[in-house]
DORO-698372 format. One record per residue (C-alpha): residue number from 1; y, x, z. Coordinates in steps of 0.05 Angstrom, whole numbers, plus 5000, padded with zeros to 4 digits. Last residue first. Example, Ala and Ser with C-alpha at 12.3 -4.5 7.8 and 13.67 -1.06 7.14 Angstrom:
2
SITE   i   py   px   pz
SITE   2 4979 5273 5143
SITE   1 4910 5246 5156
***
This chain:
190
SITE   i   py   px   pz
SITE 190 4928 4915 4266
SITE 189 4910 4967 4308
SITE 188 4989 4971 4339
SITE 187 4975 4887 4356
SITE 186 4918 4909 4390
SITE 185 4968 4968 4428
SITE 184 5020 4917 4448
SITE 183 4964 4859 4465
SITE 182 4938 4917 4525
SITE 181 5011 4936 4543
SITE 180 5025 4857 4553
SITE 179 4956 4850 4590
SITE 178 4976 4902 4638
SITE 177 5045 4883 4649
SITE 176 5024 4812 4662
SITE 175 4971 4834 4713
SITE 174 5015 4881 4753
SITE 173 5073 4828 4757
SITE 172 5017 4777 4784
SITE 171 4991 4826 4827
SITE 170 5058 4838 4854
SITE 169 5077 4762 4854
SITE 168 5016 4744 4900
SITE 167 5021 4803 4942
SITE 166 5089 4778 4969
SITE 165 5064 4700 4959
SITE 164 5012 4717 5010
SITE 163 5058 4751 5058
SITE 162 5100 4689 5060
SITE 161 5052 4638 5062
SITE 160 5016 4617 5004
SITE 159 5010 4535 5000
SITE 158 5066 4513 4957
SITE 157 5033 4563 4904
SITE 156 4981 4511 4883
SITE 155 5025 4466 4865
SITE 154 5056 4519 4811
SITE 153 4994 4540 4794
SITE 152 4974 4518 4733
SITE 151 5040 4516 4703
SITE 150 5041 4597 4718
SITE 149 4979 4603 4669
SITE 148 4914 4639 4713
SITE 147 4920 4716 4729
SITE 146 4961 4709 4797
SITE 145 4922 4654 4814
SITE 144 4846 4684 4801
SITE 143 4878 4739 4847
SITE 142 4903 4695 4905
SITE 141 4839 4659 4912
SITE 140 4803 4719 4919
SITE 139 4856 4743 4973
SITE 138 4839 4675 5007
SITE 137 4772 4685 5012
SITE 136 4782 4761 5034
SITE 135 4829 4740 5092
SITE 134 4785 4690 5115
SITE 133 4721 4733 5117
SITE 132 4763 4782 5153
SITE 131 4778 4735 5200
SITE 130 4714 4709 5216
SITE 129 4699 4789 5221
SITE 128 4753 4798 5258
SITE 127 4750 4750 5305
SITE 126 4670 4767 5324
SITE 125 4691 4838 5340
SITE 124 4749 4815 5387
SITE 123 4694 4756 5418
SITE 122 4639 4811 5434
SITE 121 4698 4865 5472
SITE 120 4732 4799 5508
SITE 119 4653 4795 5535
SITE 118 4651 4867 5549
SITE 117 4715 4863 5580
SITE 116 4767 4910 5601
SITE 115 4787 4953 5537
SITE 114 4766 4878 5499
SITE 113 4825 4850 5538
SITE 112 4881 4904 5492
SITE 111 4835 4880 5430
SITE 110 4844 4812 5449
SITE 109 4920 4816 5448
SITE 108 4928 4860 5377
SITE 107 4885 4801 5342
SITE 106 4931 4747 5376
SITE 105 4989 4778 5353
SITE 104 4970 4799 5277
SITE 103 4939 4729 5266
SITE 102 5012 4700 5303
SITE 101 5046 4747 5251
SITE 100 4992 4722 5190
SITE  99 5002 4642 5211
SITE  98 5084 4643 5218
SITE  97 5088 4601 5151
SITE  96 5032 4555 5172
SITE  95 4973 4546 5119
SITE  94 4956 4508 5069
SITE  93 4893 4506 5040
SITE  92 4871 4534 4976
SITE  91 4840 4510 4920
SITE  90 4816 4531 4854
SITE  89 4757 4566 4885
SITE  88 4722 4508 4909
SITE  87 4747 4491 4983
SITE  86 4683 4499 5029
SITE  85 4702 4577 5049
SITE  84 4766 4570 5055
SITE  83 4765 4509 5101
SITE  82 4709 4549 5150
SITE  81 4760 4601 5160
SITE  80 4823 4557 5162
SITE  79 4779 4520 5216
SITE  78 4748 4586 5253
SITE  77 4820 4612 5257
SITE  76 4840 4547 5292
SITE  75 4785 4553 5342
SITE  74 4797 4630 5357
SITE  73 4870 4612 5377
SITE  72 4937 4608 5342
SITE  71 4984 4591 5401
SITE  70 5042 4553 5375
SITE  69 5007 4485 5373
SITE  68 4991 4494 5443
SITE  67 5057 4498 5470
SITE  66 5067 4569 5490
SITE  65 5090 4576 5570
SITE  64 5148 4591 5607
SITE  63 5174 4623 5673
SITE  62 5116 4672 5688
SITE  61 5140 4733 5672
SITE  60 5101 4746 5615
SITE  59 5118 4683 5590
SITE  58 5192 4690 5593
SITE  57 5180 4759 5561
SITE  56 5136 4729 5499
SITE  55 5189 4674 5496
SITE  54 5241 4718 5491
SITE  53 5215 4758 5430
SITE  52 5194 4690 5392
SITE  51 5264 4657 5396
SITE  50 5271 4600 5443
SITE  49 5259 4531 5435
SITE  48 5255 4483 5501
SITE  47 5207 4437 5536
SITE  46 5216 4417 5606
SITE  45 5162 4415 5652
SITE  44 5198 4454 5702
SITE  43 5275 4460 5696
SITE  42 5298 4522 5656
SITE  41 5363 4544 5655
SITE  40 5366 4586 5609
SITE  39 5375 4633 5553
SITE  38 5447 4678 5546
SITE  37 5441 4733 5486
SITE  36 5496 4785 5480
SITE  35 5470 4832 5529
SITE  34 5426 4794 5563
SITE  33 5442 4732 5612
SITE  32 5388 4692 5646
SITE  31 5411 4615 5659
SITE  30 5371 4595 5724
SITE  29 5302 4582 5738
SITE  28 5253 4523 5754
SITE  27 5187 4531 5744
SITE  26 5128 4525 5689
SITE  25 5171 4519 5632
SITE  24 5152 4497 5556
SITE  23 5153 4538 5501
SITE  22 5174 4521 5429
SITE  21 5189 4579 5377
SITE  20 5250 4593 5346
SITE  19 5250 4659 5285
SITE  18 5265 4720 5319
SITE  17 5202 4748 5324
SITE  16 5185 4718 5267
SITE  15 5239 4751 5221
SITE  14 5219 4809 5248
SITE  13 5154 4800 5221
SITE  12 5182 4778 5149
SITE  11 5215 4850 5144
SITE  10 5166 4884 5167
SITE   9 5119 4851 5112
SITE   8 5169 4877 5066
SITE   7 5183 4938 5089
SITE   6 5109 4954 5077
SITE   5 5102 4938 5008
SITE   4 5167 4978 4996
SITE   3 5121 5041 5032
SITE   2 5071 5033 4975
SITE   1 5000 5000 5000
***
């Protein structure tokens, strides 16, 4: 992967961690002020929207907590896995915008408990494989749309996240290139 490749998917994970997520609290506590940034108060069972970053040290802390349908969990991966895998290859399922950075998060958290647990150890290696399956469905996918017509695909499209649509239009740029060169020297032979 070129270093531009890489900037780019940095680029869209900062993004996340900025981007709002919804947390709810689990006390009471007053207006915290940062350097520039104010966030607070928080009344118990209250839910509010902070950005990513914040929320991870608000949680750590003790003073919020994820709502469930921001935590990507093993069950949710095993659905998008299982999807993928029953779709025919023409299709493919749509999938959060933030799915790949939470995928990135939640991989990099049970590989920090698998240093303490031989059970955490079991369920890491068993997440990425399930995820690795995933992945490689979808990159599949991803191919046989970046060399299919554009008109073809244009619904199909709606459903790449961010990252996907990155490697998506690369390939597809690659592709187009390489077919144009190989039609340029046929129509040389002529």
């Amino acid at each position: 992967m070129q270093e531009k490749d890489l900037i780019n998917i940095k680029t869209l994970d900062f993004a996340f961690e900025n981007s709002l997520v919804r947390v709810v609290a689990n006390r009471n506590c007053p207006e915290i002020k940062l350097v520039g940034l104010n966030v607070g108060p928080f009344e118990e069972g209250n839910a509010y929207e902070v950005q990513f970053w914040v929320a991870q040290e608000l949680e750590k802390a003790g003073i919020v907590r994820f709502r469930e349908e921001e935590v990507l969990d093993a069950k949710k991966i095993y659905k998008v896995q299982w999807t993928e895998r029953v779709q025919t290859p023409s299709q493919i399922s749509k999938l959060p915008e933030d799915f790949y950075p939470k995928l990135r998060r939640y991989l990099a958290e049970l590989k920090k408990a698998s240093a303490k647990s031989s059970e955490k150890m079991r369920e890491y290696e068993k997440s990425r494989q399930v995820i690795r399956d995933m992945v490689n469905a979808r990159l599949k996918k991803i191919v046989s749309l970046a060399t299919a017509n554009f008109g073809q695909t244009e619904q199909i499209l709606k459903n790449l996240t961010r990252e996907e649509r990155l490697i998506y239009e690369r390939l597809r740029k690659l592709i187009h290139n390489w077919k144009a060169k190989i039609l340029e020297f046929e129509e040389q032979g002529e």
